[in-house]
N, C-alpha and C positions, 0 to 999 in steps of 0.2 A: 684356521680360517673362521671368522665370525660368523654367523648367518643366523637370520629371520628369524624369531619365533610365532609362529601363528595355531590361536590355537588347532586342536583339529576335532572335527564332529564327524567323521568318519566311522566309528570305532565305535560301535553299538555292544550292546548288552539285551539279549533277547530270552525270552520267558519261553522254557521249555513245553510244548505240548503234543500230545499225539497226532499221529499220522490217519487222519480218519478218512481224509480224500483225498486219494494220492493222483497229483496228475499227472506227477517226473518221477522216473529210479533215482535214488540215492545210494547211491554204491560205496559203503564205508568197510575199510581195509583195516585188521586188525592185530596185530603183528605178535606172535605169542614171545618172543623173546622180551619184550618193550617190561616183563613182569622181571628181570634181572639189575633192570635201573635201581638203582639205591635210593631211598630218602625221597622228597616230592617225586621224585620222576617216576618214580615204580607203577605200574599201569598193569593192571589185569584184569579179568572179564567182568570181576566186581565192579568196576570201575565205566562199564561200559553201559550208558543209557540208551536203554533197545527203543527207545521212542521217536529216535531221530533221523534214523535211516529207514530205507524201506528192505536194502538186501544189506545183512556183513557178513561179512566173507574173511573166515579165520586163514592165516598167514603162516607157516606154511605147512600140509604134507610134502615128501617128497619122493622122489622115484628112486628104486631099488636095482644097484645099477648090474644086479646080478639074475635077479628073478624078474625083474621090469617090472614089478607092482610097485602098487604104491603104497606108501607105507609113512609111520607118525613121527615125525620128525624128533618131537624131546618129548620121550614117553611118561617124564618126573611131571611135566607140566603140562603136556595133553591130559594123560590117562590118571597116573598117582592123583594129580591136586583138583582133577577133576575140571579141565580147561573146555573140553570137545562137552563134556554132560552139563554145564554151567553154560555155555556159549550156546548151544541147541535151546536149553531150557528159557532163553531169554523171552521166546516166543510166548510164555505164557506171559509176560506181563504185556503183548503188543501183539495178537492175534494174525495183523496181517505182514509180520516180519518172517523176511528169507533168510535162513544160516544157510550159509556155502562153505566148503573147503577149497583154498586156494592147492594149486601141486605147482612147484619150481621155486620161481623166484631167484633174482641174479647168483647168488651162489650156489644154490643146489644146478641150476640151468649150464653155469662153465667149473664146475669141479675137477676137470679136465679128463673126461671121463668119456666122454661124447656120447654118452647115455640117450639122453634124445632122439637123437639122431641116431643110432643106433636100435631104440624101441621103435620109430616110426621105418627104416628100411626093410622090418619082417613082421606080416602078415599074422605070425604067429605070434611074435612078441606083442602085436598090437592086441589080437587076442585076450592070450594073457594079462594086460593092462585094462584093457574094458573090464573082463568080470570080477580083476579084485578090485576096480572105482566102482562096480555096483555092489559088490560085495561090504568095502567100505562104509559105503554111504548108508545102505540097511544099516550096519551093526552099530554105525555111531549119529546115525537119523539126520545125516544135511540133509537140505535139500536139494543140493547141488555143488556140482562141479566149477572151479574156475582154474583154465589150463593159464600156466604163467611159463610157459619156456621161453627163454631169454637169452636166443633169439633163435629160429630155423632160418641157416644160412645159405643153404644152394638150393639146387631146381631138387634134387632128390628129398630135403628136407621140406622143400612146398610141396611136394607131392604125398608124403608120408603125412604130413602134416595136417594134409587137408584128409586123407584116408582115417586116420584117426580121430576125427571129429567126427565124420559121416559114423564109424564105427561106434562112438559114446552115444552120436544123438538115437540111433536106431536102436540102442541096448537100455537107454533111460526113458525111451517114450513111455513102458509101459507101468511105469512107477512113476513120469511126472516129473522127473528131476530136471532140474536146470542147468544149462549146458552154457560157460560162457569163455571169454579169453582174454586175459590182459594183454594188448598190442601197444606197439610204439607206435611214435609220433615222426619216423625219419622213412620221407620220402624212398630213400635208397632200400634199408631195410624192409621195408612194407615192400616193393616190387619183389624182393629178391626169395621172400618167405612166405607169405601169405597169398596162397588162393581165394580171394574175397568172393569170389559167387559162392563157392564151396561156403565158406563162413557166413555169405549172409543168407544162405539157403539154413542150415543146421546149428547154427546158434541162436540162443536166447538173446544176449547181445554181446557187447564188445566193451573194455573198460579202457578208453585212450588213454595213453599216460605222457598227458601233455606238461610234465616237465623235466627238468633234468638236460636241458637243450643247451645248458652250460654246468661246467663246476673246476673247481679248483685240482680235482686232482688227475683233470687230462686237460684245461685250459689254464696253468696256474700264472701267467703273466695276463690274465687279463679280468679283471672283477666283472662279471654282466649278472643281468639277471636270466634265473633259470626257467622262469615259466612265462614269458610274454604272450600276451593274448592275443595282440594284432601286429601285423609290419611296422618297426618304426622306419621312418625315412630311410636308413643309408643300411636297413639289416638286409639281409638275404633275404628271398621272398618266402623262404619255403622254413622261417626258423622261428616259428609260432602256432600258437592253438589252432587261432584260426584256419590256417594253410593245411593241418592236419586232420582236421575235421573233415574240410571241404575236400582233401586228396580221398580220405575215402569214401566220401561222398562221390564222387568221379567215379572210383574205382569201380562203384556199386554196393556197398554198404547202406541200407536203407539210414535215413538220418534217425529214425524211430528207434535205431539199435545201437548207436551209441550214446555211451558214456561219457562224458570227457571230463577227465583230471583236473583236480585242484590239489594242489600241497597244499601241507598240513607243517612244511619248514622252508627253510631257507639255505642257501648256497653261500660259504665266506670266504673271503680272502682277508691277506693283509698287502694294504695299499703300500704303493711304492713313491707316491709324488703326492701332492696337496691336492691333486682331481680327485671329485669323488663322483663325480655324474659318468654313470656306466655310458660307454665300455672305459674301465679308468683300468690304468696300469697297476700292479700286482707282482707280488712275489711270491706265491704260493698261497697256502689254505690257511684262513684266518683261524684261530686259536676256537678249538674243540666246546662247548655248550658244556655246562657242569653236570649234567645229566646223561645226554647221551652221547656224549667222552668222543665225537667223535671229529676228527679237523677236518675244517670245509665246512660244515653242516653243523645247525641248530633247529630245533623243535619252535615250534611257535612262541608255547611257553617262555623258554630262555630268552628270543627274542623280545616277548613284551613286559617279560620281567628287565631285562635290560636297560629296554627304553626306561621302565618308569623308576626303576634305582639307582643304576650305576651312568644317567648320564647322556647315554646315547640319541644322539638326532635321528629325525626319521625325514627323509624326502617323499612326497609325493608326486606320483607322474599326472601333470593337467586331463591331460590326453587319454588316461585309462589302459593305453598299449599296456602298461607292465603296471606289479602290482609296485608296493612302497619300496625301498633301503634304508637300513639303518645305520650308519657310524657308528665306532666307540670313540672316546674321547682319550684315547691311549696312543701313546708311540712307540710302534707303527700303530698307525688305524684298522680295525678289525672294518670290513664292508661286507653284509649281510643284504641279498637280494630275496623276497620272502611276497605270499600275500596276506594281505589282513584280513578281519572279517569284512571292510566294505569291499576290499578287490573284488574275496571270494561271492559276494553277491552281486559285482557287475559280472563277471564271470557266468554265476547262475542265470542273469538276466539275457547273458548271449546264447544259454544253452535252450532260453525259452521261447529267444528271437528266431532259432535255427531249427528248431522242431525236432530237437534232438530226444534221446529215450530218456536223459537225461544224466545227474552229474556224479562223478566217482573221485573220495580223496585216499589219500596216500597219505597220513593215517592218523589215524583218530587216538592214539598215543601223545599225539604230538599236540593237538588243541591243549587250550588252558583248562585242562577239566578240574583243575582245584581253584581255578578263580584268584589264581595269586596276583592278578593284575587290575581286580576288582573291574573288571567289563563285560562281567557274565561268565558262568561257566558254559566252557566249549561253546566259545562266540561263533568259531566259523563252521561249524557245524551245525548251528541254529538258526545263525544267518544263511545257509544255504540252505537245509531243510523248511526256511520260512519261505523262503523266497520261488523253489519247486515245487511249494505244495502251497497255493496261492489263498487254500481256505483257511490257512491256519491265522492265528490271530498274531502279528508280530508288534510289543510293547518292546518299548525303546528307552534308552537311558542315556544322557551323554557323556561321554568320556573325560578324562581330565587329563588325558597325555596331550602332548603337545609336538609341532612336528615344525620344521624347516621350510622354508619355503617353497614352493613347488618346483621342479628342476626343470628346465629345460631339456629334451631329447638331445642325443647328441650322437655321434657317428660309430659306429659297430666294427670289430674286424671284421674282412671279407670271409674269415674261412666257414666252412661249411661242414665240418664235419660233427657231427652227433654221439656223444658216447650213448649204450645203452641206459636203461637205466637202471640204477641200481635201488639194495633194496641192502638195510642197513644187517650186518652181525651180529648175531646173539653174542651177549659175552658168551665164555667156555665154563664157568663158576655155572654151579648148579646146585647153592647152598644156601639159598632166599628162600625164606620160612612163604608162608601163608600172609598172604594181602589184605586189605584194608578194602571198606570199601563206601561207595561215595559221599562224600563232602555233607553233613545236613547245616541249617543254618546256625549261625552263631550262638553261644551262651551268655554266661554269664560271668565263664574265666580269665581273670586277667593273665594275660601273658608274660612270661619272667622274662622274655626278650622279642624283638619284635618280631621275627622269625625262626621258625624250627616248629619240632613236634615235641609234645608234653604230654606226659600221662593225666590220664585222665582221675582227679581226686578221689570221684564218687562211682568208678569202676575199673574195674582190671580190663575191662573187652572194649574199650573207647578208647581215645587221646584227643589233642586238642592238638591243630594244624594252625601255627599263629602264623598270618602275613602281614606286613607294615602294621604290627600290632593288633590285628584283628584276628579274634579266636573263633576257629569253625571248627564242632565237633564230630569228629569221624568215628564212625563203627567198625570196628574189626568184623571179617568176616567168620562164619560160624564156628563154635569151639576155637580159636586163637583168642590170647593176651597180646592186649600192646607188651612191646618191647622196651624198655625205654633205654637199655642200653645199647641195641643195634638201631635202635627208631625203625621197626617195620614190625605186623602182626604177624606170632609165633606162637608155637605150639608152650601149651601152658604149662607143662616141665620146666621148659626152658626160661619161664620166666619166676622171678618171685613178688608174688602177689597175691594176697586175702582178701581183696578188697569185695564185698558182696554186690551184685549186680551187673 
């Protein structure tokens, strides 16, 4: 099918600056496994600009389904490589930044253990959970807590559930620590497990996680997008941001205490007919991101390296309801449903129109934070952090992707049902040396090709990160050598190299 080209000036490039007057939460989620990615994708706390958020909240601990504490998920990369002392530390360079530690997350939450549910049914077990999360938090210096069970399913698990909250906040008051909880976005869910006065009595806030309200691997015949922000015409009422926000607004949630979600990727299918205006027919989960290897699902990055190399169209919705989709230009067609950096600051604009505490993504792995698409690094993270913190000074650039002509809405299935949401797998390799860390400006190396990573000439502890032939010079993080046979920074045994500097 032929279609439009127009350019698009949507797709900002915004100058990173500190958080000095904060008037929204910025709640950025940071996933410790995201450092097992190979090659560009590799992501770790080096890599995380503490200037942009106002809380991150490291991803995940998890519960002990034998002693009910909590305890460090991948101790090589917590504790060895120095993830929990590097992640805390960030604070020195942005004074008024929150580190949190998240506990659960979709897999640790149904391991099939019924762990949860099972620490919150005994008093004693609850016990036992409070003093090793304050024990915790002393010995590895959060500031806080963020409970991520996923999901407490009957009246005994809202009851526990909300017992254990009142139990954190009255153990943490006298240390100051932050008390919060990642909740869902599904109507039914939300009645069935959460006590909201109890929650918006003793939490700090709430972090919606408004998307994930589609995907391929429990809707796989039908392509939509996963994170819509308003009703379109013909969807269910209750299968968007908006409706989630405002349920727990009803419920009693002051609005000042949430968060609400913005992804940081996209939901895929591959199309089954020449429609591509969601809800389009589908046969399953579109071809896995080269990065994070996983079907259905792509990181920003993949996404806007896609558009701008191999091809791909982008739709825009008139209307703002949902963010962009992308085509590939392959058969079958890959359909990626995603937002961009302008969605994600009509998004921030709604979180400022509703007085809300302000905006939470799901994850800052997944922004372009090596600028492979030349729109800025970590656009929608900057764009959302300009846009919640109104003092800051936001310089602009126009983009040079280009996009499809604007779609028309068009008609949703009826069904209503919501899968939780998930939260991606660590690979199980545990043999990724020492990370790199962030991007400085270009030199003066010509690139042998126009993408990859290249040793750096005039040091063993650099390389050169070349995209559509542009060379940016990355620094290895402290005592590693670049690699340049594995391409990632390693302990300098392992590498051979003389080079002084």
């Amino acid at each position: 099918m032929k279609l439009l080209l127009l350019s698009w000036a949507f797709l900002l490039a915004f100058v990173s600056s500190p958080i000095d007057a904060q008037s929204s939460n910025f709640i950025c989620y940071f996933p410790n496994w995201s450092r097992y990615r190979t090659g560009l994708g590799q992501y770790t706390v080096d890599n995380i600009d503490p200037k942009l958020c106002t809380h991150l909240v490291y991803a995940f601990a998890v519960l002990d389904e034998t002693t009910y504490k909590i305890k460090v998920f991948d101790s090589w990369a917590d504790i060895d490589l120095g993830g929990y002392q590097k992640f805390v530390a960030l604070k020195t360079q942005n004074s008024k930044l929150k580190t949190m530690i998240a506990i659960g997350g979709w897999n640790d939450s149904n391991d099939g253990t019924g762990k949860y549910s099972k620490l919150v049914a005994s008093s004693t077990n609850i016990i036992t959970f409070v003093n090793s999360a304050v024990a915790f938090l002393q010995f590895y210096k959060f500031d806080g807590l963020d409970l991520d069970w996923e999901y407490p399913s009957t009246a005994a698990d809202k009851v526990g559930f909300a017992n254990l909250i009142v139990a954190l906040k009255n153990a943490f008051l006298p240390f100051g620590f932050l008390l919060s909880a990642a909740v869902p976005a599904s109507q039914f869910t939300i009645d069935t497990g959460y006590d909201v006065l109890i929650m918006s009595q003793n939490l700090n806030f709430i972090n919606l996680m408004t998307y994930d309200f589609h995907g391929a691997s429990w809707e796989p015949t039908v392509a939509d997008h996963h994170s819509p922000l308003r009703k379109r015409p013909t969807d269910p009422s209750n299968f968007n941001s908006d409706f989630a926000v405002n349920y727990w607004i009803t419920k009693g949630m002051p609005a000042s205490k949430i968060n609400m979600g913005i992804p940081v990727y996209g939901m895929s299918w591959k199309l089954s007919s020449t429609n591509i205006a969601p809800p389009a027919p589908a046969s399953g989960a579109g071809v896995a991101g080269p990065y994070t290897v996983t079907p259905g699902f792509m990181a920003y990055y993949e996404i806007c390296s896609a558009v701008r190399s191999n091809g791909w169209q982008v739709v825009q919705d008139p209307t703002q309801a949902i963010g962009p989709y992308a085509v590939s230009p392959t058969s079958p067609k890959t359909w990626v449903g995603y937002d961009d950096p302008a969605m994600a600051i009509v998004k921030s604009n709604y979180i400022l129109s509703k007085g809300l505490g302000g905006g939470m993504v799901w994850d800052i792995s997944m922004d372009d934070f090596r600028n492979t698409c030349l729109a800025g690094t970590n656009p929608i993270l900057t764009g959302i952090s300009n846009t919640l913190n109104a003092s800051l000074t936001i310089s602009t650039t126009s983009s040079t992707l280009s996009t499809i002509k604007p779609a028309v809405t068009t008609t949703k299935p009826a069904s209503t049902t919501t899968k939780p949401v998930s939260t991606t797998t660590k690979p199980a390799s545990t043999t990724t040396k020492p990370a790199s860390t962030t991007t400085k400006s270009p030199g003066t190396f010509v690139c042998p090709s126009p993408n990859g990573l290249f040793p750096d000439p005039a040091s063993c502890t650099s390389f050169y990160n070349c995209g559509h032939g542009i060379a940016y010079l990355t620094q290895c993080s402290a005592g590693t050598y670049f690699n340049p046979t594995m391409l990632y920074c390693d302990w300098p045994y392992n590498v051979n190299c003389a080079i002084s500097g």
